[in-house]
C-alpha positions in Angstrom: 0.0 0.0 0.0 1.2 3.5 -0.8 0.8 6.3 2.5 -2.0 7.8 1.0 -3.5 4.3 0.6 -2.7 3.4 4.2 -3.9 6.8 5.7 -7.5 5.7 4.5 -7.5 1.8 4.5 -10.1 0.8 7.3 -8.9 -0.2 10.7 -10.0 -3.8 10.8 -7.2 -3.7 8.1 -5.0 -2.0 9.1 -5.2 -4.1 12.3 -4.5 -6.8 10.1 -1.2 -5.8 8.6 -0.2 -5.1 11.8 -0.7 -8.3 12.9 1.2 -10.1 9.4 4.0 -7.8 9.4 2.6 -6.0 6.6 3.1 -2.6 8.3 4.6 -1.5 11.7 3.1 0.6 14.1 5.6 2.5 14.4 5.2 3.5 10.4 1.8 4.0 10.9 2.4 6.7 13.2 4.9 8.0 11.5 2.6 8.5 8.5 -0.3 10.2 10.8 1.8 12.7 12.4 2.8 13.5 9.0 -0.3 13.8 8.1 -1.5 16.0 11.1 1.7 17.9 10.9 0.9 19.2 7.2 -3.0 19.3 7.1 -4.2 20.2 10.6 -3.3 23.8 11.0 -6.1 24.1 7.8 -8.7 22.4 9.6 -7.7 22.7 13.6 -9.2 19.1 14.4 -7.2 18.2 17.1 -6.7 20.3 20.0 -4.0 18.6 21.3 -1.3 16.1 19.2 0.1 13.4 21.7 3.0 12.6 19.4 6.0 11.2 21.8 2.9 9.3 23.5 1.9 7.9 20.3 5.7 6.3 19.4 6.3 5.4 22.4 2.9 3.4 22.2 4.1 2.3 18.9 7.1 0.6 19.9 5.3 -1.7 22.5 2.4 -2.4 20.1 5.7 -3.6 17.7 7.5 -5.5 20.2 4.1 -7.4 21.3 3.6 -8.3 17.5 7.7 -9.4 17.5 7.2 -11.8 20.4 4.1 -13.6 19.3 1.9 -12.1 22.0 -2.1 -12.1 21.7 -2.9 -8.7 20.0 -6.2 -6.8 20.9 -8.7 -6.2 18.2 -7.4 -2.8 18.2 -3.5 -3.6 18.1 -1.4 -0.9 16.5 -4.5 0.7 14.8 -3.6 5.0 15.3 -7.2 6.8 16.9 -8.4 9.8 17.9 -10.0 10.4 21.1 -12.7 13.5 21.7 -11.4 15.2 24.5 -14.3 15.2 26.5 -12.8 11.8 28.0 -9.8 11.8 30.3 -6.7 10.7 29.4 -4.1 9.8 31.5 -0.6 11.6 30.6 -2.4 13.8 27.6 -3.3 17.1 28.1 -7.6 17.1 28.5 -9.7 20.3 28.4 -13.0 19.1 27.6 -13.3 22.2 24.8 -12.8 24.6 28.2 -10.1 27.2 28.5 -10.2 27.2 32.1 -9.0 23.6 31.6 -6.1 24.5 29.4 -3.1 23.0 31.2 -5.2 19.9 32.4 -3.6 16.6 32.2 -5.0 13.5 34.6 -3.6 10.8 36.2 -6.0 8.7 35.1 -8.3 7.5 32.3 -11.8 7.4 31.1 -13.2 4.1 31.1 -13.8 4.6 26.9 -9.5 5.5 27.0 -8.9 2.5 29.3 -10.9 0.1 27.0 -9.7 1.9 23.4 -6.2 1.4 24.4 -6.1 -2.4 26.2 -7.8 -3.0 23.2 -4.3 -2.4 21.2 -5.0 1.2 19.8 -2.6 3.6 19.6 -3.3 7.3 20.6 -2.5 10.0 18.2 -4.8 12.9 20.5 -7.3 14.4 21.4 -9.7 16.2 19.1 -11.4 19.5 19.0 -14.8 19.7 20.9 -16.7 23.2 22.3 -16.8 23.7 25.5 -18.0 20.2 27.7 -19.7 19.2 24.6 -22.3 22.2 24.7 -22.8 23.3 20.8 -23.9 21.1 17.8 -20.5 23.4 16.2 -17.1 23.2 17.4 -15.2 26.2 18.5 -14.0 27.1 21.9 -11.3 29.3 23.7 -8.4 27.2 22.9 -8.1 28.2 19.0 -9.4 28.3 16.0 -13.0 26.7 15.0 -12.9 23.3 13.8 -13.6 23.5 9.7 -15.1 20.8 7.3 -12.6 19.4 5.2 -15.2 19.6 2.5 -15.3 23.0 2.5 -13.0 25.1 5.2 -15.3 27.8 5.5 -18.3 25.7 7.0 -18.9 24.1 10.1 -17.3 20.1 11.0 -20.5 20.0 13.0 -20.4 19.6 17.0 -19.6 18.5 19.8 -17.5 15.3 17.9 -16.6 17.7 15.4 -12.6 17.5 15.4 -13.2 13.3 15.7 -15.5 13.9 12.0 -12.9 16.1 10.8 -9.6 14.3 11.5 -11.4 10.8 10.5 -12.9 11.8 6.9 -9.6 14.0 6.2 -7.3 10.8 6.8 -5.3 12.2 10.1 -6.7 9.1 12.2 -8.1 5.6 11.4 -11.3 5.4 13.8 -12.1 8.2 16.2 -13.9 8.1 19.4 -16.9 10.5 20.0 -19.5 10.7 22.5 -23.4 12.0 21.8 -25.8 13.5 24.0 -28.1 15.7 21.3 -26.6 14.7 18.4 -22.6 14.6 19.2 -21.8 12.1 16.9 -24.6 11.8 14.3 -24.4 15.7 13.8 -20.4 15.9 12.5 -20.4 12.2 11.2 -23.3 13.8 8.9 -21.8 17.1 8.1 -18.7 15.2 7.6 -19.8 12.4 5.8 -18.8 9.3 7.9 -20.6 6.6 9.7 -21.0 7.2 13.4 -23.5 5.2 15.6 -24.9 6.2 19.3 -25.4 3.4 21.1 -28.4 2.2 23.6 -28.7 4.2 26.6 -26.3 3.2 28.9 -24.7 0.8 26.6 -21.0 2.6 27.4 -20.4 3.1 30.5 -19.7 6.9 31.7 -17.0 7.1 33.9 -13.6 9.7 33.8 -13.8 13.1 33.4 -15.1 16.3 35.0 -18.9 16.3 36.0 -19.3 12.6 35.1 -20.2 12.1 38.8 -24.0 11.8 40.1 -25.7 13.2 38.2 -23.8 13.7 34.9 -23.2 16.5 33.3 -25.5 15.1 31.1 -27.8 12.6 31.2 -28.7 11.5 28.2 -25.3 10.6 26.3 -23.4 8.0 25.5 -19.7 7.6 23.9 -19.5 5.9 20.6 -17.3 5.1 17.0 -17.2 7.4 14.0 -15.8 5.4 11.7 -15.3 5.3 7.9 -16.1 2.0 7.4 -19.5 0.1 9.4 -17.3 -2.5 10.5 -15.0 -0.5 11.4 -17.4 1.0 14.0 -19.1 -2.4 14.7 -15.3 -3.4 16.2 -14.9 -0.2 18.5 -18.5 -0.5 19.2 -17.9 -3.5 20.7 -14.1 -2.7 22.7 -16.6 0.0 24.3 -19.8 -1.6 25.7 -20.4 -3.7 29.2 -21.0 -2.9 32.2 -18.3 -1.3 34.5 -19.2 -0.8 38.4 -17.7 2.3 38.6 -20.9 3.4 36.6 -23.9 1.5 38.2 -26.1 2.6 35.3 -24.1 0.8 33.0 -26.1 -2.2 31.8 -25.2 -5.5 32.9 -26.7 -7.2 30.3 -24.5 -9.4 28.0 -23.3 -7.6 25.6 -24.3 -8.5 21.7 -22.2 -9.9 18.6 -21.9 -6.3 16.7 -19.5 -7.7 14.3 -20.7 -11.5 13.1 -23.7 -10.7 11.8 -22.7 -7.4 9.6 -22.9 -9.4 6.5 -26.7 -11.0 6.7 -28.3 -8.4 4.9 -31.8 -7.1 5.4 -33.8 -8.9 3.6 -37.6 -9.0 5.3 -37.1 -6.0 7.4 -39.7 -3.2 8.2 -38.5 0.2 7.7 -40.8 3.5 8.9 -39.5 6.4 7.3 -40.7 10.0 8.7 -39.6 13.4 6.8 -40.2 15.5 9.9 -41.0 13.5 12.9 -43.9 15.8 12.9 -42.5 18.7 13.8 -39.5 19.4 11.6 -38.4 22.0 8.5 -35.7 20.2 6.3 -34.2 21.9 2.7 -36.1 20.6 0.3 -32.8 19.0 -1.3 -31.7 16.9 1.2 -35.2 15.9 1.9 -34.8 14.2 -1.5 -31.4 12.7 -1.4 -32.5 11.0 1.9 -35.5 9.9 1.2 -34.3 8.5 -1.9 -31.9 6.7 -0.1 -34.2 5.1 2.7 -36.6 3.8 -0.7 -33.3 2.3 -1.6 -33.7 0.0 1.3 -36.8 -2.0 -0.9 -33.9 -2.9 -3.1 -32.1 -4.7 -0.5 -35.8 -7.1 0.5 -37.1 -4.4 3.5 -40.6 -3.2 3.6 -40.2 0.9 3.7 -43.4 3.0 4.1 -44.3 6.7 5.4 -44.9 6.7 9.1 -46.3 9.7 11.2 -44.3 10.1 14.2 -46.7 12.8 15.5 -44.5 14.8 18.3 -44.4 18.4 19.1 -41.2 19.5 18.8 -39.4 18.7 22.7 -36.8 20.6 23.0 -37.7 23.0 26.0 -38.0 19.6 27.3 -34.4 18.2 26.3 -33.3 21.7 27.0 -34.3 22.1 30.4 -32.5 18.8 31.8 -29.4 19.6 29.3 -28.8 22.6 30.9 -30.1 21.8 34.2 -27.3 18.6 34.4 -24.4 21.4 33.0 -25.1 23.4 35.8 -24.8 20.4 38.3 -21.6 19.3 37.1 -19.9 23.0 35.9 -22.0 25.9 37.5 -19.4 26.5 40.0 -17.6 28.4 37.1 -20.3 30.9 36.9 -18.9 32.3 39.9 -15.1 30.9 40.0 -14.2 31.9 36.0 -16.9 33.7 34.4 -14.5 35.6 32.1 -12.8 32.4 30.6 -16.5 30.6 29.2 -17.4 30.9 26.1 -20.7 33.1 25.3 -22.6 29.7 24.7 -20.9 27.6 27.8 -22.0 30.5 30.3 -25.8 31.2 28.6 -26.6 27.1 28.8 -25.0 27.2 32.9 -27.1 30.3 33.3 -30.1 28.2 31.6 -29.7 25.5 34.0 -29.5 28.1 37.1 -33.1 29.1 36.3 -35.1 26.2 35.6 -37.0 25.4 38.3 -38.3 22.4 39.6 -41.6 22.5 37.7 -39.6 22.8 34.7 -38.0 20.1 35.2 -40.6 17.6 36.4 -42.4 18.9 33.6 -39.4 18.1 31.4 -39.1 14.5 32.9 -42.7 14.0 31.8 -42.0 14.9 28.2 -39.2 12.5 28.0 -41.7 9.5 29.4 -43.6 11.1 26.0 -41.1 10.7 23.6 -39.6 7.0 25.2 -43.2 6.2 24.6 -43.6 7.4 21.5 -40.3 5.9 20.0 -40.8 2.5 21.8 -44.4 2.4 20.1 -43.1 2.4 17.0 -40.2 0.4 16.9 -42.6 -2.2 18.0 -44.6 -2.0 14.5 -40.9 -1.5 12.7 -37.4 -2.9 13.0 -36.1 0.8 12.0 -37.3 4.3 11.8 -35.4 6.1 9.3 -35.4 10.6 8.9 -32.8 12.9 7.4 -29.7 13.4 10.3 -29.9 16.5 9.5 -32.2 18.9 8.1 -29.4 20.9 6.3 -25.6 20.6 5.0 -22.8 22.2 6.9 -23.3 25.6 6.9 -20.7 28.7 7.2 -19.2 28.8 10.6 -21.0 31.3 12.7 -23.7 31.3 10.7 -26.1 28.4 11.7 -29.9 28.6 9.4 -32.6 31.2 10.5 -34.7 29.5 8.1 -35.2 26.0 6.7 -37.3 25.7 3.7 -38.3 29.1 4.3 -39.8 28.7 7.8 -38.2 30.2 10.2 -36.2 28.0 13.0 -34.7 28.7 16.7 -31.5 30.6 15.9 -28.4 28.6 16.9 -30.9 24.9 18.0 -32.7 24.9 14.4 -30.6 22.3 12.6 -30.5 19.7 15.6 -34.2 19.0 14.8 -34.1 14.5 14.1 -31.1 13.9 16.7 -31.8 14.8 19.9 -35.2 12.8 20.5 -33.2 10.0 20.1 -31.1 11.0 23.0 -34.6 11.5 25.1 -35.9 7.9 24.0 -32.8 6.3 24.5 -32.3 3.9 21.0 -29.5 3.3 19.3 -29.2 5.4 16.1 -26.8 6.0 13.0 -25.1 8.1 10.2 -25.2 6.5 7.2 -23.3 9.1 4.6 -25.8 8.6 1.7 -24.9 11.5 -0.8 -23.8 15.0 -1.5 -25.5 18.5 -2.1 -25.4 20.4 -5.2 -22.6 22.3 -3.7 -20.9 19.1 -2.7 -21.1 18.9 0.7 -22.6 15.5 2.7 -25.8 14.6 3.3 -26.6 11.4 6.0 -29.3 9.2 6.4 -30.6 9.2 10.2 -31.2 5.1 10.9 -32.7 4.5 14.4 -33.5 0.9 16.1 -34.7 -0.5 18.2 -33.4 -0.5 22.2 -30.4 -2.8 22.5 -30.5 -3.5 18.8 -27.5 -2.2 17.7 -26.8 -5.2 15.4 -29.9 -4.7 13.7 -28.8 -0.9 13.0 -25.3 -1.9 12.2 -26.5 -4.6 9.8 -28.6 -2.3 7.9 -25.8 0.3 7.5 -23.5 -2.5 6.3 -26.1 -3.6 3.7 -26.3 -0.1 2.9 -22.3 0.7 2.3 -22.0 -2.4 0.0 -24.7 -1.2 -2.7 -23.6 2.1 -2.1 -20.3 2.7 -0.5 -18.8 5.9 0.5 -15.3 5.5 2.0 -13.5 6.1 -1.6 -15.1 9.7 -1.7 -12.3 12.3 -0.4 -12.5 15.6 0.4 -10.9 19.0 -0.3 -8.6 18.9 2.7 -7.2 15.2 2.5 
């Protein structure tokens, strides 16, 4: 393979080489630092580059393949890790200024598992502050940019893991998505990313992911260029851990074995708006001709009404409210060194009162309801990820379709139910814009059936792959 070739072969194969002798570690990192080194001051992906970590890393994953040792499913494969998790060693600011200088002694449970799974660490990507904006700028430096286009967004809060995977400075990149974290850049970006089951990952390792978390309805997950890429990860991340009690402690499924049955007999539901939602009329039609595609591949796929008002005071309130548990203390401690959006959601969860929130709880039961209901009649529901393509930085839509949205919240309309209801749901990159930007397809299933979502996506990639398409900055 030539570097270019090797900078954008999947993970499971690259694990592979690694494991014949095709390829060191150590060249592999050599390659991505490379890599970061010449492309990452365009797009500002990662915020911090863990390169003497990474070699060192590199050298042990080598001598382990030298000596005939048993080699994770990760071995030797170079990630990314969102720096909302902890990493011993390597810096971790969780998008916040005030945590500039911030390096821990210890490591999130998704770092502990990522790396005695094999993986090598290349850094820590760019994230707004604690994961608080669907966009990704912060304090610390420049906005993350698309590699499509450098002028619009990467999409938030996983947006430096979208970034650095789709440009080739990273094989697989770890995100985390609590509104839309992962599906939100993985669209914008045009990779595969998948939000597991509530509780699926466990949540332990980093500032306000005590009791309660900071918040309450994410989970950590893969973006991945590949499905089976993110099927593997998916599976180095799940099981229970006691160190998070809410962790389920169920066994955990097969994500991988089954990638390759197809979908034949499956019934899809496919909703435009979820009954609430404005979406440009082009991407309506690039994703709904991809979820008809789905009758090609043997599944059932007719128009569903979801019928919800639009939750988000709802989702808003207990955001917010969670945020202030974990990081309100800043309000009064460092004030001056938030960010305009990190101080207005702490400020938001300062307010809301108890009624709000009980009355917030209530809509969740809704929407869990709602969702549940559903996925009882189909295997998956299917919506646009997003109602728009990545749009100038700074300058998020006013208006969809000509309605007129929530300034700043209007194009996180499909993703953050989701979070409410608590099933797993995907990205599957599906197409491009007229101005050649990414479009996704927005694949939800059923609780605990993340197979069934993976398998779907796989059958999906191999009538219509997607990893061979590169962008600007690649």
């Amino acid at each position: 393979m030539s570097n270019d070739e090797l900078a954008f072969a999947p993970a499971w194969r690259i694990r592979e080489m690694v494991a014949s002798k095709e390829v060191s570690p150590r060249e592999l990192v050599d390659l991505f630092l490379k890599r970061i080194g010449d492309l990452d001051p365009k797009l500002h992906s990662y915020l911090t580059v863990s390169a003497e970590e990474a070699k060192a890393a590199a050298a042990k994953a080598e001598e382990a393949v030298s000596r005939g040792e048993d080699l994770g499913p990760l071995h030797g494969v170079p990630v990314s890790i969102k720096d909302l998790e902890f990493s011993k060693g390597i810096r971790s600011t969780m998008g916040c200024y005030v945590f500039r200088d911030h390096i821990p002694d210890e490591d999130s449970v998704v770092v502990e598992r990522v790396r005695d799974a094999g993986a090598i660490i290349l850094g820590k990507t760019n994230t707004p502050e604690f994961g608080q904006s669907g966009t990704t700028e912060n304090r610390l430096g420049d906005p993350c940019r698309n590699p499509w286009n450098l002028e619009r967004t990467s999409g938030g809060s996983s947006g430096g893991a979208g970034a650095s995977l789709v440009s080739g400075l990273c094989s697989l990149a770890t995100g985390s998505d609590g509104g839309g974290s992962i599906r939100i850049p993985a669209s914008f970006c045009g990779v595969y990313g998948i939000k597991p089951t509530q509780w699926r990952v466990p949540r332990y390792g980093s500032v306000g992911r005590g009791a309660p978390p900071a918040n309450m309805f994410s989970q950590s997950g893969p973006l991945s260029r590949t499905v089976r890429d993110s099927a593997i990860m998916l599976q180095v991340l799940s099981g229970h851990d006691p160190r998070d009690p809410m962790s389920l402690k169920a066994p955990v499924p097969d994500f991988v074995s089954g990638l390759d049955d197809g979908v034949k007999g499956l019934r899809v539901g496919w909703s435009s708006d979820f009954g609430y939602a404005a979406v440009d009329p082009e991407v309506l039609e690039i994703t709904s001709k991809a979820a008809r595609r789905f009758e090609e591949m043997g599944c059932s796929v007719e128009e569903v009404e979801v019928g919800l008002e639009n939750p988000f005071r709802a989702f808003w309130t207990i955001f917010t409210s969670s945020a202030y548990s974990s990081y309100g203390y800043l309000l009064n401690e460092h004030a001056g060194e938030l960010t305009s959006y990190g101080r207005y959601s702490l400020e938001q969860g300062r307010h809301a009162t108890s009624a709000d929130y009980a009355q917030a709880l209530h809509t969740v039961l809704l929407v869990q309801r709602r969702f549940t209901e559903l996925l009882e009649r189909y295997d998956l529901l299917m919506s646009p990820t997003m109602p728009t393509v990545a749009f100038p930085i700074g300058k998020p839509p006013q208006k969809i379709d000509g309605k007129r949205v929530p300034p700043h919240l209007g194009y996180l309309l499909y993703t953050y139910p989701i979070n409410m209801s608590g099933q797993p749901a995907a990205n599957i990159p599906c197409g491009f814009s007229s101005d050649r930007m990414p479009v996704g397809l927005h694949v939800i299933g059923r609780a605990g059936a993340e197979a069934t979502v993976l398998r779907a996506s796989a059958a999906y990639e191999k009538a219509y792959p997607w990893a061979d398409q590169r962008p600007q900055v690649s």
